[in-house]
N, C-alpha and C positions, 0 to 999 in steps of 0.2 A: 359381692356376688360376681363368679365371672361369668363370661359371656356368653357360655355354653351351656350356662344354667336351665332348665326347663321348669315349668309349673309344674308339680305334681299333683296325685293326687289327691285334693288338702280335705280335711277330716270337719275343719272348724272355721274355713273360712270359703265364702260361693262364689264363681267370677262371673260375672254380670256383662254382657256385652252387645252391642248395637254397632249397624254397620251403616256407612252413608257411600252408597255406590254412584260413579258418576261414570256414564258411556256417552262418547261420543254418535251420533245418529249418522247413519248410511245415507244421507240427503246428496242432493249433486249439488246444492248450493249452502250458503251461511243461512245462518237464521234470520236474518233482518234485512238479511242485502242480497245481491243476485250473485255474489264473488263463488269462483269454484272453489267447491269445500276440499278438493284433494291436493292437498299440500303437499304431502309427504315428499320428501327429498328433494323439491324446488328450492330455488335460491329464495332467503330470508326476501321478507316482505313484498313478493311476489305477487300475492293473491289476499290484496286489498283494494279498499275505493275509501271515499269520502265516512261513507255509516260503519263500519270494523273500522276505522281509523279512528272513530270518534268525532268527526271534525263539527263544531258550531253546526246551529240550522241543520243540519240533515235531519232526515225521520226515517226511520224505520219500517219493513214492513215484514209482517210475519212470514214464515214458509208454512204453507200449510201443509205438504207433506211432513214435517217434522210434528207436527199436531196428531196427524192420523199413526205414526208410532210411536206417537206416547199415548195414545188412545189402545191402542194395541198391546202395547205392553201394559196395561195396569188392568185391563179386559182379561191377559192371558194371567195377572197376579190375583185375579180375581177382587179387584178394586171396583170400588165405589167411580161412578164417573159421572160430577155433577154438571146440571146442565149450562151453571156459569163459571165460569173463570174469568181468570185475569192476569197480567204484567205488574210486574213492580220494581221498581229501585233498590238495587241493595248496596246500600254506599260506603264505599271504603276507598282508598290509596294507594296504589302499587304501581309501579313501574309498568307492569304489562297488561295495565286496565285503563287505554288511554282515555274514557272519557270520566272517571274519575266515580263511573258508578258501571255495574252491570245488572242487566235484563233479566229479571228472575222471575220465581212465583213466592208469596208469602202464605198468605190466608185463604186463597181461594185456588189451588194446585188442580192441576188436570185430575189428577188421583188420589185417590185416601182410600183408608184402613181395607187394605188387600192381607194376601199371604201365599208362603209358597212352603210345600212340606219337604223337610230332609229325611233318609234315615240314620236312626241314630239307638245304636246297642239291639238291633232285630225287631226297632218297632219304626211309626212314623209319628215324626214332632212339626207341629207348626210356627213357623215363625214369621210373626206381623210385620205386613208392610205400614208404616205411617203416611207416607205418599208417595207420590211418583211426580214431581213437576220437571217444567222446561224451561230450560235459562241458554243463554248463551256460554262461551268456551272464554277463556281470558288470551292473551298474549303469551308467549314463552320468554324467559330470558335466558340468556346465552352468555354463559363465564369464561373469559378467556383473561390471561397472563399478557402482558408486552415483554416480548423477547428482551427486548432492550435493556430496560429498565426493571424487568419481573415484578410492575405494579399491577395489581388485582383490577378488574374492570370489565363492568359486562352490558352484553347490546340487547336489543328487545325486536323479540320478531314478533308481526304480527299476523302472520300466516293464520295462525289458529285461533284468533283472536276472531268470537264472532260464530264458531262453527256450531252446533245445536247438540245442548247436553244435557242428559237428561240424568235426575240424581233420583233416587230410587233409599228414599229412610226406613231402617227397619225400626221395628220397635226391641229395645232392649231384652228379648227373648233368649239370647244362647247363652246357654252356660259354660262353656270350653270354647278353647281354638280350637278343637276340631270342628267342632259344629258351626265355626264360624267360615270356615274352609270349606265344608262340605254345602253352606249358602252360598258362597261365592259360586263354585262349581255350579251350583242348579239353575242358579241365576245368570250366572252366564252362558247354559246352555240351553235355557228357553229366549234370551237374546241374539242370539245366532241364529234359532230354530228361527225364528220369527224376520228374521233377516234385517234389522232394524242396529243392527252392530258386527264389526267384526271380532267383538270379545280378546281382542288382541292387548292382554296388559301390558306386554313386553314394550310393545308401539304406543304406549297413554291413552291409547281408544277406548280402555276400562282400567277404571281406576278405581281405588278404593280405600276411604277414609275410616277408620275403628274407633269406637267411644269404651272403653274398657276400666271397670271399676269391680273392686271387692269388697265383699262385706261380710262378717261373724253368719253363720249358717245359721238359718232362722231368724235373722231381722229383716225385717218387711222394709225400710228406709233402703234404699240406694247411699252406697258409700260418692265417695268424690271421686269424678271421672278424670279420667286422661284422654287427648284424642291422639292418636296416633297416624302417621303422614309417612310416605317414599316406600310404599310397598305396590312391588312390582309384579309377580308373583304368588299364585294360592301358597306355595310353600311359604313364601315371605311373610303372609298375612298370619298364617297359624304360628311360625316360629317369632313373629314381633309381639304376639298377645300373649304367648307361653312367657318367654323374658317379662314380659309388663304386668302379669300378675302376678309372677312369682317378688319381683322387685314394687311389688305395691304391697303385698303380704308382707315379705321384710321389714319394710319400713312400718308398716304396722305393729308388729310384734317387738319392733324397737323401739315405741313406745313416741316414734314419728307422728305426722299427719300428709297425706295425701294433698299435694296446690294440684289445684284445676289447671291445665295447661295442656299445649298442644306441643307433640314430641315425635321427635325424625327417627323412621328404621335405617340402623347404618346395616346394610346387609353384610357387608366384611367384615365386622366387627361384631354380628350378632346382639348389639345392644340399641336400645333406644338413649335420643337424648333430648335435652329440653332445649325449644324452639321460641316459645314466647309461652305466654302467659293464654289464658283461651278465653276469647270476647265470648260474651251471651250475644243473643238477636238483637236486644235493642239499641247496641252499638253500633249496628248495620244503617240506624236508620231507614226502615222499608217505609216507600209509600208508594201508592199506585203511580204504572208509567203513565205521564203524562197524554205523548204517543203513540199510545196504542188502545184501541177502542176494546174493551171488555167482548171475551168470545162467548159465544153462545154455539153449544152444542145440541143439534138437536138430536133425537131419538132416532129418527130414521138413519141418520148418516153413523153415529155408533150402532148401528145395529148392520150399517151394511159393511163399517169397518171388520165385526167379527164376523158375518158370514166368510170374508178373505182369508182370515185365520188359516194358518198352516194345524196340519198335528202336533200337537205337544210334546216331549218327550216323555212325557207319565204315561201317555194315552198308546204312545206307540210302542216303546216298553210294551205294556201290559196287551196290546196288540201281537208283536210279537212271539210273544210266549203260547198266546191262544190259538194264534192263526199257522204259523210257523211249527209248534210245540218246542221253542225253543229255552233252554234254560235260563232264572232269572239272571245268571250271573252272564251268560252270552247274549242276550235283549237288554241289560243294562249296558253293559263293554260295545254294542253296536249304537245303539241309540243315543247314547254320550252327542256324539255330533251329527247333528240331523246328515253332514255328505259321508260319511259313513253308513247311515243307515240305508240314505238312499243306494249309494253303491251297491251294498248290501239285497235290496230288492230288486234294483236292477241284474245283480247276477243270477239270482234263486231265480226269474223268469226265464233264461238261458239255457239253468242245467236242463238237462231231458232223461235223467234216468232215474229210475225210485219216484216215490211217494213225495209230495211234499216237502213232508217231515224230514225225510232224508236229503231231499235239495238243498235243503234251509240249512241242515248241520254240516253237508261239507262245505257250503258256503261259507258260511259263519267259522270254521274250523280253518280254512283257508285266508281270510279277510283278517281275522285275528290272534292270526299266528305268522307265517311266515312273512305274508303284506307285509302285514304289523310291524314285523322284523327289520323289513326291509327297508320300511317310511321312515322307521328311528335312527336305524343307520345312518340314515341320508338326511336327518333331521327333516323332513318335509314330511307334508298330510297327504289326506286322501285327493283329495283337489289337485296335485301338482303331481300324482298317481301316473304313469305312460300307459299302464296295463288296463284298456277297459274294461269294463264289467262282463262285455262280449269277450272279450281277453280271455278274463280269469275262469270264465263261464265252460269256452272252448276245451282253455284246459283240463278244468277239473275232468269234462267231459269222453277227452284224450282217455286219462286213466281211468276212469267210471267205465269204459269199453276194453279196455285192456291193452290201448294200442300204446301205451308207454307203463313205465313203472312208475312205485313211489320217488324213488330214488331221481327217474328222469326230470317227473315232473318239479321237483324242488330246484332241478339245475337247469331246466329250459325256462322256468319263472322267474330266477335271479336272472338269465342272461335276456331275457326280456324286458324285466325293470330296469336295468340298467342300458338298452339299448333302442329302447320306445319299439321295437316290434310287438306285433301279437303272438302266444306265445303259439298260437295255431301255424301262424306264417312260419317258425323257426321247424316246426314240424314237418311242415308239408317241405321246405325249401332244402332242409337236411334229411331229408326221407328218415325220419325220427320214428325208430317202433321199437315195439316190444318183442323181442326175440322166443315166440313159443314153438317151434317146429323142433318135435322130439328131436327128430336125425341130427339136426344142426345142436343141437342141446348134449346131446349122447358124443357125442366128439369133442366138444370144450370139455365134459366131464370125463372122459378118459384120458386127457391131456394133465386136470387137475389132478386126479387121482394118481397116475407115475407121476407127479411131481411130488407129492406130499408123502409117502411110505411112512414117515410117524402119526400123519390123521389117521390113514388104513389102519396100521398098527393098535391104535387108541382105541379103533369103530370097534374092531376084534375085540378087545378087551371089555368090550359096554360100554364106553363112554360117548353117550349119547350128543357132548356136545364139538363130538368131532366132525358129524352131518352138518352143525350149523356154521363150520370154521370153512367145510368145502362149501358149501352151500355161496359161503363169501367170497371165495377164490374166483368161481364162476362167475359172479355177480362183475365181479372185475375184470374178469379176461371179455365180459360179454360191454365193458362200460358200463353196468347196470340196469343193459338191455334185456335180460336172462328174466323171464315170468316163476319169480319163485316157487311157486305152486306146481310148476312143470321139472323143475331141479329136482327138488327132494326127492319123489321117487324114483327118477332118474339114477341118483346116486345111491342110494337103497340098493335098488337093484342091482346096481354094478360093484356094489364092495360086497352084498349077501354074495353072490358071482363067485368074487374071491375068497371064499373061505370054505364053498366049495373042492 
């Protein structure tokens, strides 16, 4: 099979698939200990003490904002949230787990049997959450070569070692990589919404582990899984279980058997490979943290967790559309990221001309289109945006009154986003209009017309799209300041003239 291979799509055999997602939590501090949780590009082992180090004697002590969103997230997955829990041991051996066990939930998880819906072929499918618990983050390790000698050897940070992660099990519901792609996406954009992550896979902040197995269509039994590991990216996750089912199918039809094991995405290479062998749970050893006193939640405090609740992305979506009249496919492309969306409302309050409806659609026409254009170029989002929503607002607003063109507005908003002015300021400071005064109009276009004697020529003839070739000539002689609507009859006039 090479490595380009894709699953198809199979007649006689089903791909069964479950996801174990793990986000890193927005807290200012670790999970057990007071250390600042923002590592990111600090020197290695920086941002530890005695309890992320593991060291004898210490104790630990919860954060309890990392409680309150994990309470929030299994609220917003529509989970079960009992009112005890608890810490446990889950003990294993690694390099980057210095105290030789890590801080989990086993049997009694902040959350159980939730679900969040995708869509999938023009309808909505549900797929089960199993839980949502709270554990701590491990160590990183760090592979480096000696120059010297080019012997393999690697160091152990423990920056992240400690930081609050929260793992989010589905239940074996999808059936495709796409539908497992398209969990991922939903899921992490009510993580964001909810402000409880920065959904950033690219940075480890979300991560996500795949359980992928296949079976002959119509037997009820689960074939033997694989888990799948080093997927960085949604693309990543759908093209590692595309390759992993189609190479579990093979080997089936070859008359193979499927080993249980845990297997690496090589994204260069397009293939998975095999990593070890894959422990069951009771190789973990779980037993409750010693610790840490069993939590108790009451009612009152989950109840005033979700009054905090943001809007959802389903809700505001479907908000959107009703309140806005915008299209589902422009309420979906806006709502994607709750600072999008917000952008997005914050401009529509700005514009001032038209109905609602019509605010909402040049907004949304402007936000995700040329923005759009602009953000990708520059690989950055709406967040790191120069143009505010009062910016974008002004403008549209410019051409909604006619004091600039289309043509203007697309070139004063490139030279805005690029220059952090508003693009009102470039306006007013370039005395920037739209050129409609007949007189001044009727003299560019007798200048165009003895320039071009073959458009004339054509117009004589009937060919109607010699008006729209002067129509452009103007548009240029004028920079694009020329109010098309005042051109054409303009020139109309002055070529019927000559035939006179």
């Amino acid at each position: 099979m090479t490595a380009t291979t894709k699953a198809p799509a199979e007649t006689d055999y089903e791909i069964v698939i479950g996801l174990e997602v793990h986000t890193q939590l927005l807290t200012q501090s670790k999970m057990f200990c007071p250390c600042d949780a923002h590592y990111a590009d600090d020197a290695p082992n920086s941002h530890v003490c005695m309890v992320c180090m593991g060291m004898p004697g210490v104790l630990p002590v919860i954060n309890q904002r990392a409680v309150e969103y994990t309470i929030m997230t299994g609220l917003a997955l529509h989970c079960e949230i009992p009112e005890l829990s608890k810490f446990d041991r889950k003990n294993y051996f690694y390099p980057d787990l210095p105290k030789g066990y890590q801080i989990s939930q086993y049997d009694l998880p902040f959350c159980r049997n939730g679900w969040l819906e995708i869509p999938v072929d023009g309808s909505v499918k549900r797929i089960g959450i199993t839980r949502a618990h709270l554990e701590e983050d491990t160590g990183r390790l760090l592979h480096r070569t000696d120059p010297a000698t080019g012997e393999a050897y690697s160091l152990v940070d423990l920056n992240r070692a400690g930081i609050p992660l929260l793992e989010i099990v589905s239940e074996p519901d999808m059936r495709s990589p796409e539908e497992a792609r398209l969990y991922m996406q939903k899921l992490r954009s009510i993580l964001v919404y909810l402000g409880v992550s920065s959904g950033r896979m690219e940075e480890g902040s979300l991560r996500c582990d795949a359980n992928i197995s296949v079976r002959p269509r119509g037997q009820k039994e689960f074939g033997t899984k694989t888990e799948i590991k080093n997927m960085n990216s949604f693309r990543s996750v759908q093209r590692a279980l595309e390759y992993e089912a189609e190479r579990q199918i093979q080997v089936l039809r070859e008359g193979g058997r499927i080993v249980q094991e845990t297997r690496g995405w090589v994204e260069a290479k397009g293939v998975t490979v095999s990593q070890r062998t894959k422990e069951e749970a009771n190789d973990y050893r779980y037993f409750p943290e010693p610790d840490l006193p069993p939590v108790v939640l009451s009612r009152a405090w989950i109840d005033e967790i979700r009054a905090k609740m943001p809007e959802l992305p389903d809700a505001k979506r479907a908000r959107f559309m009703s309140e806005y009249g915008l299209s589902e496919y422009d309420a979906t492309v806006l709502t994607d990221e709750r600072a999008v969306a917000d952008y997005f409302e914050a401009t529509v309050r700005d514009v001032t001309k038209g109905d609602l409806a019509s605010r909402a659609k040049s907004a949304a026409n402007w936000i995700t289109g040329d923005l759009a254009r602009l953000l990708n170029a520059a690989g950055s989002d709406i967040t790191q945006c120069k143009i505010t929503p009062a910016g974008l607002a002004g403008l549209i607003n410019a051409l909604d009154s006619g004091t600039i063109s289309g043509k203007q507005a697309k070139d004063i908003l490139e030279r805005a986003f690029a220059s952090g002015d508003q693009p009102t300021e470039i306006i007013q400071r370039e005395g920037i209009a739209q050129v409609s005064d007949a007189g001044t109009l009727e003299a560019v276009a007798n200048q165009v017309i003895a320039a071009n004697p073959k458009a004339v020529e054509d117009y004589r003839k009937g060919k109607a799209a010699a008006v729209q070739f002067l129509i452009g000539q103007v548009m240029r002689q004028t920079k694009g300041s020329a109010k098309p609507d005042v051109i054409q009859p303009i020139l109309v006039r002055l070529l019927d003239a000559l035939k006179e």
